[in-house]
C-alpha positions as CSV (number, residue, x, y, z in Angstrom):
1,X,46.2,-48.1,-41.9
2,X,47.5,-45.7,-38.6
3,X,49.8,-43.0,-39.1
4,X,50.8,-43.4,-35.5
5,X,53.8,-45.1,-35.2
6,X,53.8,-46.5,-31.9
7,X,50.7,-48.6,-32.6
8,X,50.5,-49.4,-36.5
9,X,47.3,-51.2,-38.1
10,X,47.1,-53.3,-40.7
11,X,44.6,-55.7,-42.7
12,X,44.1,-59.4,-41.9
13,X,43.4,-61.4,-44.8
14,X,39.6,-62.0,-45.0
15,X,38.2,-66.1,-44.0
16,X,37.5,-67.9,-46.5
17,X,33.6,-67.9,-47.6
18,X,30.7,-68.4,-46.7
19,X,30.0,-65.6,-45.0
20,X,26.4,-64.9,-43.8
21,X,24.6,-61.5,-42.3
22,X,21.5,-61.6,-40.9
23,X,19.6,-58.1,-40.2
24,X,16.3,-57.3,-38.6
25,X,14.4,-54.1,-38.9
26,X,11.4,-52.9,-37.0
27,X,9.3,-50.3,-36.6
28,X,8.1,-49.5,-33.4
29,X,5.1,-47.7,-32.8
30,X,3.0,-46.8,-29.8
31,X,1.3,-50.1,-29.5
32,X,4.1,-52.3,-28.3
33,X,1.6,-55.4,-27.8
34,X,3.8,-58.7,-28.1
35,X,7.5,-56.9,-28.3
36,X,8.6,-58.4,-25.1
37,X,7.4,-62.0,-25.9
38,X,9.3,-62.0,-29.2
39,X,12.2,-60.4,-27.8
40,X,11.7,-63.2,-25.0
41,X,12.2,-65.9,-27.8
42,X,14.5,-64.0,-29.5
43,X,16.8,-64.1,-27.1
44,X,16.3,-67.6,-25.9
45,X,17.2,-68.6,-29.1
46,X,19.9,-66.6,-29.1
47,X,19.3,-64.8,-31.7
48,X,20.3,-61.3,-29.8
49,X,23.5,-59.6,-28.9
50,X,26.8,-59.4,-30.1
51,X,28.7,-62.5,-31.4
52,X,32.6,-62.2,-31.8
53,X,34.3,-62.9,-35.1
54,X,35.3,-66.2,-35.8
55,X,38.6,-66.5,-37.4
């Protein structure tokens, strides 16, 4: 909730399940030998960036 007046907040009921996160983790260390290929695929499979929420 705000507590400024002019521009109040308030909840939206959440969607209806399923819902689904995916999160990767790495490591990085000074050998970076195949990053940028897999970041290459990653992203052509679009598996990078920011989605927006569905509704």
């Amino acid at each position: 909730m705000s507590d400024h007046p002019e521009a109040p907040v308030t909840p939206l009921a959440a969607p209806e399940p399923s819902y689904y996160l995916a999160v990767f983790s790495a490591v990085r260390t000074e050998d970076q030998s195949g990053f940028g290929e897999t970041n290459a695929r990653m992203e052509a499979g679009g598996l990078t960036g920011s989605r927006p929420a569905s509704h």
